[in-house]
VODO-799938 format. One record per residue (C-alpha): x negated, y, z negated; residue in one letter. Coordinates in pm, 1 decimal. Layout:
<sites>
      east     north        up  res
         X         Y         Z    a
...
</sites>
This chain:
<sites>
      east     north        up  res
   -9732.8   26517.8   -6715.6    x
   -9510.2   26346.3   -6983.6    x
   -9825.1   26259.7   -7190.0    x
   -9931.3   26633.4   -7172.4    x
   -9605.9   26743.0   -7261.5    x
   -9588.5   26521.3   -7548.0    x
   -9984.8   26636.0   -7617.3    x
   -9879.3   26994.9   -7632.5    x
   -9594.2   26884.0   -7940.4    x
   -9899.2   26685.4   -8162.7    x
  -10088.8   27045.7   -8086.4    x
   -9822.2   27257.6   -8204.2    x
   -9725.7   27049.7   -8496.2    x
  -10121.6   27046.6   -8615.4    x
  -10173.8   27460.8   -8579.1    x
   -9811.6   27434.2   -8786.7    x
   -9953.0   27227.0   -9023.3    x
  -10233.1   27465.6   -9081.7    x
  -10044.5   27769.5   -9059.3    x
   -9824.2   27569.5   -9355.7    x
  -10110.7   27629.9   -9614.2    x
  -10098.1   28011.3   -9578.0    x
   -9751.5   27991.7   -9720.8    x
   -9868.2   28070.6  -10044.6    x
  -10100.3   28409.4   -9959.7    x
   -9989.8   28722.5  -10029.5    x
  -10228.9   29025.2   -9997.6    x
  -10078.2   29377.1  -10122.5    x
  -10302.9   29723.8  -10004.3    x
  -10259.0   30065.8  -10247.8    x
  -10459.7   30395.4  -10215.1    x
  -10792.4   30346.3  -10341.4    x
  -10797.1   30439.4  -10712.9    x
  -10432.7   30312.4  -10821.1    x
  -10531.6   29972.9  -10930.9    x
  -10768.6   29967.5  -11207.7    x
  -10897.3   29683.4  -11404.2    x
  -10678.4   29778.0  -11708.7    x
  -10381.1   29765.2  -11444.7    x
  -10497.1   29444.9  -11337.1    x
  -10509.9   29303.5  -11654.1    x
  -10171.9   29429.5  -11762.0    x
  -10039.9   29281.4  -11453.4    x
  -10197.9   28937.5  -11601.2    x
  -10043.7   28975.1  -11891.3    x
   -9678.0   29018.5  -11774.1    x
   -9435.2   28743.4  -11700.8    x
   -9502.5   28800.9  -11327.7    x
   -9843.2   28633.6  -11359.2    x
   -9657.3   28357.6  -11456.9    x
   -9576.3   28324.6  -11089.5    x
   -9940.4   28320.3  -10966.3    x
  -10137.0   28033.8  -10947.9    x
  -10456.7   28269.1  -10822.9    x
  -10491.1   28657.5  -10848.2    x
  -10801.0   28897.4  -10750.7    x
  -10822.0   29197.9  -10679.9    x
  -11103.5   29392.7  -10489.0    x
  -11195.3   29694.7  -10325.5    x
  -11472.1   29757.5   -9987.8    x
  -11766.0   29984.1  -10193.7    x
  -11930.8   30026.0   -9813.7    x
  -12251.9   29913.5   -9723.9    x
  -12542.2   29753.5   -9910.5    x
  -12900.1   29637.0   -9784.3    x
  -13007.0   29287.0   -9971.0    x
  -13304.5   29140.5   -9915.8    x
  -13454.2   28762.4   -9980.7    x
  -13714.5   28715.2  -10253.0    x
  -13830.5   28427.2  -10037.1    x
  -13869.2   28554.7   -9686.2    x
  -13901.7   28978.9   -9767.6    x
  -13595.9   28968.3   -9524.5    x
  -13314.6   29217.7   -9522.9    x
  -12973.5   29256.7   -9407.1    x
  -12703.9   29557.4   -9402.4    x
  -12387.4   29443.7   -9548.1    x
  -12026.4   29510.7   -9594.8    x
  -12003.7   29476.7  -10022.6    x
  -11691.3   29387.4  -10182.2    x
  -11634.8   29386.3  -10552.0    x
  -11350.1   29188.0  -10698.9    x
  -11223.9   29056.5  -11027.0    x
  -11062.6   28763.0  -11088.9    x
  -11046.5   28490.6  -10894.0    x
  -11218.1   28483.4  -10549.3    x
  -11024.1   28158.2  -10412.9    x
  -10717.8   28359.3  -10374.1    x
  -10895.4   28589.1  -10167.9    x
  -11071.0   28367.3   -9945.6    x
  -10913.7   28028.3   -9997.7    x
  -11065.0   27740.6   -9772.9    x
  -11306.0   27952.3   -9607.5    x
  -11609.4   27845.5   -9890.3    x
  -11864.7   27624.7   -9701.6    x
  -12121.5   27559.2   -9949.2    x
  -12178.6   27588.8  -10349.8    x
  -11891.5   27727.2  -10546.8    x
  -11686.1   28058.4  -10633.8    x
  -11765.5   28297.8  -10925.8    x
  -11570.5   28254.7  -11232.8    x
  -11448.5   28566.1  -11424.0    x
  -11704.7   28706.2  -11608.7    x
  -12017.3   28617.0  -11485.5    x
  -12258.4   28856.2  -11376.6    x
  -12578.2   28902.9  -11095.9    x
  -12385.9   28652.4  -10880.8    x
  -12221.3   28691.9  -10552.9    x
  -12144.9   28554.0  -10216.5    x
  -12258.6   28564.4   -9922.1    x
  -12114.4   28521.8   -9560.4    x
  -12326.9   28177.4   -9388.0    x
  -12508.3   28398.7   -9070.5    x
  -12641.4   28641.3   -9364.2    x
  -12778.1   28360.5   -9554.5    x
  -12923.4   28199.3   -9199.0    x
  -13096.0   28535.7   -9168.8    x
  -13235.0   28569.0   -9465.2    x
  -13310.4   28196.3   -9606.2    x
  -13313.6   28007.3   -9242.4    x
  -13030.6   27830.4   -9466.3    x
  -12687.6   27785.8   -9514.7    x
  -12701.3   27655.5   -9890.8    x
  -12642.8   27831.1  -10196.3    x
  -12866.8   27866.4  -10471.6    x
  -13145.9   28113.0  -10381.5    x
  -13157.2   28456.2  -10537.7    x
  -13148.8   28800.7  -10360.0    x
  -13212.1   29138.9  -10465.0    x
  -12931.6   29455.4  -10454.4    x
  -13013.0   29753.4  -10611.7    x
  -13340.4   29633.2  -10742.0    x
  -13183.2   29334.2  -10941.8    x
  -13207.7   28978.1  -10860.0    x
  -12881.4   28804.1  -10794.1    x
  -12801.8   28460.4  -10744.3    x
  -12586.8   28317.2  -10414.4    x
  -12360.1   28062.0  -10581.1    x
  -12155.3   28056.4  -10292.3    x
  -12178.3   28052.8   -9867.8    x
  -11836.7   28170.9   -9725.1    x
  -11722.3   28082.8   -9363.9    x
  -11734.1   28483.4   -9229.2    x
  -11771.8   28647.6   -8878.6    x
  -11932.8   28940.0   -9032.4    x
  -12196.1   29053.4   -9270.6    x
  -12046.5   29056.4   -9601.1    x
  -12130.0   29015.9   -9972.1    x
  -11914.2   28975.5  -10283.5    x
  -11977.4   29041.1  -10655.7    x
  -11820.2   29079.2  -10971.3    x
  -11661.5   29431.4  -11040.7    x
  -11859.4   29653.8  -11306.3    x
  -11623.9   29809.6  -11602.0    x
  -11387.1   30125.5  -11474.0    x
  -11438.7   30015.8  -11105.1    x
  -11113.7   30141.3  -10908.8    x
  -10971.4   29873.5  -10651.6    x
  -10721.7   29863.5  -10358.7    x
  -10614.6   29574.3  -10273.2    x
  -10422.9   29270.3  -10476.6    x
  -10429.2   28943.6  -10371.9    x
  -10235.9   28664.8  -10484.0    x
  -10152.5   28300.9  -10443.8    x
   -9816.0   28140.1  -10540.7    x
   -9771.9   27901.1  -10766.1    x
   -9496.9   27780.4  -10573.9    x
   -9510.1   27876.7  -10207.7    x
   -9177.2   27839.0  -10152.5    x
   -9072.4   28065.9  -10392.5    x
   -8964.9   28419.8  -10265.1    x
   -9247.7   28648.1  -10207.8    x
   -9060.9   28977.0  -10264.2    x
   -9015.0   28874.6  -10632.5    x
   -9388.7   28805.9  -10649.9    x
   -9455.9   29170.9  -10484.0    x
   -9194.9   29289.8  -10719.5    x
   -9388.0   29174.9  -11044.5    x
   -9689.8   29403.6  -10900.5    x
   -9480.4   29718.7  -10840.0    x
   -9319.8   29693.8  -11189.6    x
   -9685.2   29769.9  -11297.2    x
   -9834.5   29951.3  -11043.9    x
   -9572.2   30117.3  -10861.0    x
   -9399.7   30094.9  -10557.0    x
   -9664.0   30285.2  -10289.4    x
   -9818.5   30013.5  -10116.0    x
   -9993.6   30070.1   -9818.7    x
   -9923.1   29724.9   -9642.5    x
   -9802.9   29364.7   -9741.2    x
   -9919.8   29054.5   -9576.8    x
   -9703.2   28755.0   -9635.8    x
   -9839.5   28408.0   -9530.9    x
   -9513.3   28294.1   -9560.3    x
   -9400.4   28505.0   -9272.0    x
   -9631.2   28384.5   -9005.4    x
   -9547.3   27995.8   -9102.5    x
   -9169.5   28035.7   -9130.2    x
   -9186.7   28258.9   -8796.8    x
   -9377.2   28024.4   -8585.9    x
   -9170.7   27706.6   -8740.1    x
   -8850.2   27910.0   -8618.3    x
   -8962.7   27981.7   -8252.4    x
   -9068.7   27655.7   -8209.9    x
   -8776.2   27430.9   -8350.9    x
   -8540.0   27661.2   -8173.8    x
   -8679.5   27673.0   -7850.9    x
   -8695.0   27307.6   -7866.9    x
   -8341.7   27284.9   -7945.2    x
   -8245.4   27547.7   -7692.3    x
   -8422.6   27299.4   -7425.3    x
   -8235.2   27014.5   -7538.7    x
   -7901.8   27207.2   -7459.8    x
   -7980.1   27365.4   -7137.6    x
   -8131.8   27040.6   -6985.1    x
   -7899.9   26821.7   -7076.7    x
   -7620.1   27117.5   -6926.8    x
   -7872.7   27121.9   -6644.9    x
   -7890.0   26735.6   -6604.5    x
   -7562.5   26620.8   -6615.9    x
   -7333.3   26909.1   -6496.6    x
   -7301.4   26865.9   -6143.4    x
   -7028.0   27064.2   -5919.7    x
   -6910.4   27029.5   -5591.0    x
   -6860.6   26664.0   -5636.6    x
   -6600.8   26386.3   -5688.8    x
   -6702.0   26185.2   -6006.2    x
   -6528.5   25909.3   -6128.5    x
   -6334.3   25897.5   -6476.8    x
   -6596.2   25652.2   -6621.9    x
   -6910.6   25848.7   -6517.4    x
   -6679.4   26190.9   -6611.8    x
   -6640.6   26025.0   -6985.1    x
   -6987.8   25980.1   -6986.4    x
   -7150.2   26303.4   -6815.6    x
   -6929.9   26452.4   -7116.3    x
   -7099.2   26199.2   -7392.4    x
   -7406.9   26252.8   -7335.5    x
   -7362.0   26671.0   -7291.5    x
   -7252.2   26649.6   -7633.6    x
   -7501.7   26441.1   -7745.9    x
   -7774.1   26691.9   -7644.0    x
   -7582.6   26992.3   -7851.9    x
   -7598.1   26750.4   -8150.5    x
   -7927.1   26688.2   -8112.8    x
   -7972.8   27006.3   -8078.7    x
   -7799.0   27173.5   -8364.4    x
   -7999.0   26904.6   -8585.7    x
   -8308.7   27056.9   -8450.4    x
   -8205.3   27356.2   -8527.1    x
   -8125.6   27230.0   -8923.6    x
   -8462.5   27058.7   -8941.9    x
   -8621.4   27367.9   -8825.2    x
   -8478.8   27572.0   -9105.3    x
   -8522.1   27303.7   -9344.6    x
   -8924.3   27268.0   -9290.5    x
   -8954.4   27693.3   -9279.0    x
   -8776.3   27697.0   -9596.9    x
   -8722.2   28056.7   -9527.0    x
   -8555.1   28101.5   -9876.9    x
   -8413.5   28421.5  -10008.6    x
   -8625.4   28652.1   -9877.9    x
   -8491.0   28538.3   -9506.8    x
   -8151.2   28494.3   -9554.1    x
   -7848.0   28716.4   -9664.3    x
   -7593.3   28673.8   -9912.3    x
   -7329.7   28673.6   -9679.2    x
   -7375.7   28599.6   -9275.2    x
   -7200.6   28886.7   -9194.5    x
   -7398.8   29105.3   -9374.9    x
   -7583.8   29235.9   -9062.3    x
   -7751.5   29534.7   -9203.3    x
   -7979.0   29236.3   -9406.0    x
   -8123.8   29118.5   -9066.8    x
   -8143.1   29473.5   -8937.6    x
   -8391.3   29594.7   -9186.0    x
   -8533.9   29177.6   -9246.3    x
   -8651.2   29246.7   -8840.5    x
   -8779.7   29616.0   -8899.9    x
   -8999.5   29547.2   -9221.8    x
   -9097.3   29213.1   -9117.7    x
   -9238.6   29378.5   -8752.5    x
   -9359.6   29671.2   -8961.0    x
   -9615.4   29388.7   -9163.7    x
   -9721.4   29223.9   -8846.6    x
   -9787.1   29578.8   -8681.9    x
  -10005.1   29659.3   -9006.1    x
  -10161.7   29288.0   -9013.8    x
  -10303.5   29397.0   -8644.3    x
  -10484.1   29677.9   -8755.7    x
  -10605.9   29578.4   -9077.2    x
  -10767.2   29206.9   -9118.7    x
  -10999.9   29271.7   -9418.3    x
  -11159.0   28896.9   -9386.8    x
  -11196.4   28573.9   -9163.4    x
  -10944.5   28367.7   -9361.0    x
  -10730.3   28627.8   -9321.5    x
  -10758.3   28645.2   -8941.0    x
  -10734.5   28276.0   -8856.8    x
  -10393.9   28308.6   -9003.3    x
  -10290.2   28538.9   -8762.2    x
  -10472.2   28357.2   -8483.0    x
  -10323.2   28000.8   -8570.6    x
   -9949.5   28248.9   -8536.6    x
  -10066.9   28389.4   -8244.7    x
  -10167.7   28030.0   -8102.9    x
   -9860.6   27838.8   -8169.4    x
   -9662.5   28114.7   -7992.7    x
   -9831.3   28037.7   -7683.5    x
   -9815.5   27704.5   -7729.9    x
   -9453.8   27732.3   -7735.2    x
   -9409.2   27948.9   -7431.4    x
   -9672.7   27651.8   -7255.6    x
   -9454.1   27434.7   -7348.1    x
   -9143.1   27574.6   -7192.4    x
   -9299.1   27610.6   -6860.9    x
   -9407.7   27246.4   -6910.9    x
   -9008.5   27151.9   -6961.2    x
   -8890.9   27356.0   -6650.6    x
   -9129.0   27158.1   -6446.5    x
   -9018.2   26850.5   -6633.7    x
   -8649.7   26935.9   -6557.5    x
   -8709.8   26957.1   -6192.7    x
   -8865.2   26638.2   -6152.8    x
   -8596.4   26416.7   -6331.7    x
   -8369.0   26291.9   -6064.9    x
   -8071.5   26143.4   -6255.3    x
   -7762.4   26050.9   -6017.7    x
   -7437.4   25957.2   -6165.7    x
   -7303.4   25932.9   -5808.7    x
   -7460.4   25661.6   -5646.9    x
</sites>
């Protein structure tokens, strides 16, 4: 059991460590139509880009049938167009060939079961045709659905922004901030990368530090009982020795979420900052569950949702563990 237990940490620590390289993402929705290219690019050249390492934005222009000029195949797809940089949008989840650069033209990308259907391939290179034109697949993305990307023609009208940090842990609302300076402040929804990590890291390292405490309370707190001075002194060691260890869980929690500014107030009794921190940060996660435009995006919210019940594993694990651990003081 102990070398489960211990099993379930390495797990959690792992899905943390992948959830840690979302920190950076942030993904902002408007109304179709209020983010234009020349938006964009005024956005790019304000001192807010500064704070972007990767930008794109893009926009869902419904359904396209492509076809191979190999095989005479075809396949309905979901077509996005975007402009600027498609790594912010879809980060790690390239599998073969490379991303579009701004600027370049009849190129795209597809998802890897589209370009199984219509190549009996997963490599990029071959050329389909949309709308009559040939276009070239310089890219295979890692997608559970039918989709293909291309380059945005002149005056198309987006709705979504997508962003990646420079720094990730730099605060995210002054990122968002930058964007509603230029494009105003009506965002549909927000999704923070930074929220999930520093979430899950939370939960974790506190209910880690919260077994610490009870167990050792649990362990060496014994009533009904005459104990001697010497075992009294140190039954009362060692309870304090668990609350240390457990408040320095609880700092090295907070210390690897880096929760920053955006997490924590001004002043600690300032309890109308948590009040609305809880309601908008639930309000993103409620609008995350509805609306998870691409893969990358929802293995973010699936590595969250996995190292949450990871954690709640694990504390049945430590009640069981709890039970078994016979330590007498009294014999």
């Amino acid at each position: 059991m102990i070398i489960v237990y211990i099993g379930i940490h390495f797990w959690i620590f792992f899905n943390l460590y992948r959830l840690w390289e979302y920190r950076d993402f942030i993904s902002v929705s408007y109304p179709k139509g209020l983010v234009t290219e020349a938006a964009y690019l005024q956005w790019k050249e304000s001192e807010g880009s500064k704070l972007a390492s990767e930008a794109a934005v893009c926009v869902n222009s419904d359904g396209a049938v492509i076809s191979s000029n190999l095989t005479g195949y075809e396949q309905k797809v979901s077509c996005y167009r975007v402009i600027g940089q498609p790594g912010a949008v879809f980060g790690k989840a390239l599998l073969h060939g490379r991303y579009f650069t701004e600027g370049e033209e009849s190129v795209c990308l597809l998802d890897e079961g589209t370009a199984w259907r219509l190549f009996g391939s997963r490599e990029a290179g071959p050329f389909i045709r949309m709308n009559e034109r040939p276009v070239q697949v310089v890219g295979i993305l890692r997608e559970g659905r039918p989709v293909c990307i291309i380059p945005a023609e002149e005056e198309t009208e987006f709705d979504t922004v997508v962003i990646r940090k420079k720094d990730a842990d730099m605060s995210s609302k002054i990122t968002i901030s930058s964007l509603e300076a230029v494009l105003g402040g009506t965002e549909e929804q927000k999704i923070d990368g930074k929220l999930y990590f520093v979430t899950a890291c939370i939960l974790y390292f506190t209910a880690t530090a919260f077994f610490v405490l009870t167990g050792g309370l649990y362990l060496f707190i014994r009533k009904g009982e005459n104990v001697s001075k010497r075992k009294a002194w140190i039954r009362r060691g060692l309870i304090v020795l668990s609350l240390e260890v457990a408040v320095l869980i609880v700092i090295a929690g907070v210390r690897v979420a880096a929760p920053g500014s955006d997490y924590l107030p001004t002043y600690w009794s300032d309890f109308d900052f948590f009040v609305h921190l809880f309601r908008e940060k639930a309000e993103q996660m409620r609008s995350f569950e509805l609306h998870q435009e691409f893969s990358s995006w929802q293995r973010m919210l699936f590595l969250w949702r996995r190292v949450i019940g990871d954690v709640v594993l694990l504390k049945g694990f430590e009640v069981m563990i709890l039970f078994e651990i016979k330590m007498d003081f009294y014999e």
